[in-house]
N, C-alpha and C positions, 0 to 999 in steps of 0.2 A: 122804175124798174131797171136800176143798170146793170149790167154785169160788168164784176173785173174784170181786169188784164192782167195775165200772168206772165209776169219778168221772169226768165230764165239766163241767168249771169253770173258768172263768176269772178270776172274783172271788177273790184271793183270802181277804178274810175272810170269804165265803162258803163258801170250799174250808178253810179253817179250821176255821170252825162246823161243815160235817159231817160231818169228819174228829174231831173230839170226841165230836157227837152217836153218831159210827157206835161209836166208843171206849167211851163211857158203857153202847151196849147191849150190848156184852160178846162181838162175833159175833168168831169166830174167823177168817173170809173175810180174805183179804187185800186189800187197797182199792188198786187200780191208779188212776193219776189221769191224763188229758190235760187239757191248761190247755187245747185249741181243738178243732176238730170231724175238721180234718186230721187230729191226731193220736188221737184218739179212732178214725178208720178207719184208720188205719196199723196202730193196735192190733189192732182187731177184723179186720183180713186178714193179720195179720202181714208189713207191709210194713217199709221204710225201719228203724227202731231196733230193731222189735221180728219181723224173720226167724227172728229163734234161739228164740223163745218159746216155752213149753209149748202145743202145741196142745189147744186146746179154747175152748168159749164161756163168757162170765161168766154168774155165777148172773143178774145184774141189771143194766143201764147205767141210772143215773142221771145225765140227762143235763139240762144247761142250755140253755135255748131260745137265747136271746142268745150265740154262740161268737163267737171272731175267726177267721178265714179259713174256714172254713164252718161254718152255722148250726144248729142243731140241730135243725129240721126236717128239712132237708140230710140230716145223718147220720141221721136215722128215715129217713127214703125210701132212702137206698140200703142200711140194714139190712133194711129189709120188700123191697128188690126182688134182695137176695144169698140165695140159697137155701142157702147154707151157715148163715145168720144169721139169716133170717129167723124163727124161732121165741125170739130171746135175749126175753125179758121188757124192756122202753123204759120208765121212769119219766118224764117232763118234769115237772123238779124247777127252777119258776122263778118269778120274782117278776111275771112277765108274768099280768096278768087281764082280758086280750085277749078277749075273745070268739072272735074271728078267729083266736088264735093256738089258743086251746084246739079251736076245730071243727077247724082244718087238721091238730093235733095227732092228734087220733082219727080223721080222713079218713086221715092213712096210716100207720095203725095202733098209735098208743101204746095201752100196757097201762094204764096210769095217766097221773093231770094234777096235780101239786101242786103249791100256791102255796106258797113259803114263807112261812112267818110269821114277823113282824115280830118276837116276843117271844121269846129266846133259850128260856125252858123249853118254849116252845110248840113252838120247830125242833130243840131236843134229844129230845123226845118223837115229834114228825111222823117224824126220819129214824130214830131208835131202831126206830120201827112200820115205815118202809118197810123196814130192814134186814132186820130178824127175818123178815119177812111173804117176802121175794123169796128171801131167801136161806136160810132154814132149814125155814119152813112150803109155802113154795111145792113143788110136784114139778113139774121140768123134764117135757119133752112127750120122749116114747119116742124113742131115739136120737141123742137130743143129745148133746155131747161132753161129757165129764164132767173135773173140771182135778181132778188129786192134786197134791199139795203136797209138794215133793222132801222127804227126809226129815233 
């Protein structure tokens, strides 16, 4: 019973790099990707492309501050304010070191704040750790939807 992880990226040799880095740590999770913030909630309510989707929440959204058509605070605020969602695990995985971005971040509720780093072994190790950590060591909170993997 795994549940995905939802890449939210719009760069993409950013969306490259931790599409590798996730690759190198070996996690079994399937990596759902929206390239913008719209489609990252599309996802996460099953609207527009994804109606037919296996109901359930991802292990983890790894999510980019910087989106195109809404931003990735954006999508944190109306995850922390959907009570169906509101318990998903938010990583804000971004090259922002904002001050301002990082407080507003944890004002409406990110679980974590990562900077990427600059140095390929450095962002193949950072996203290897966030993967492993959300998605296999973490235990979801009691009654969250749990995604199987059709067989």
């Amino acid at each position: 019973m795994l549940k995905p992880i939802l890449l939210v990226e719009d760069n993409p040799h950013d969306l490259e790099l931790t599409l590798i880095a996730l690759a190198k740590s070996q996690l079994a999770n399937e990596v759902i990707i929206a390239r913008d913030g719209a489609e990252a909630l599309d996802y996460l309510l099953c609207r527009e492309q994804y109606t037919a989707r296996e109901v359930g929440n991802p292990a983890v959204v790894l999510l980019d501050l910087k989106l195109p058509k809404i931003d990735g605070l954006e999508v944190l605020k109306e995850i922390r304010n959907t009570p169906a969602l509101r318990s998903i695990p938010v990583v804000m995985l971004t090259s922002s070191k904002e001050e301002q971005d990082l407080l507003r971040s944890y004002e409406l509720g990110v679980n974590a704040y990562v900077v990427k780093p600059v140095d390929f072994e450095e962002f193949v190790r950072a996203i290897a750790d966030l993967g492993i950590f959300w998605a296999v060591l973490n235990e979801p909170p009691p009654g969250s939807h749990r995604y199987i993997r059709p067989q």
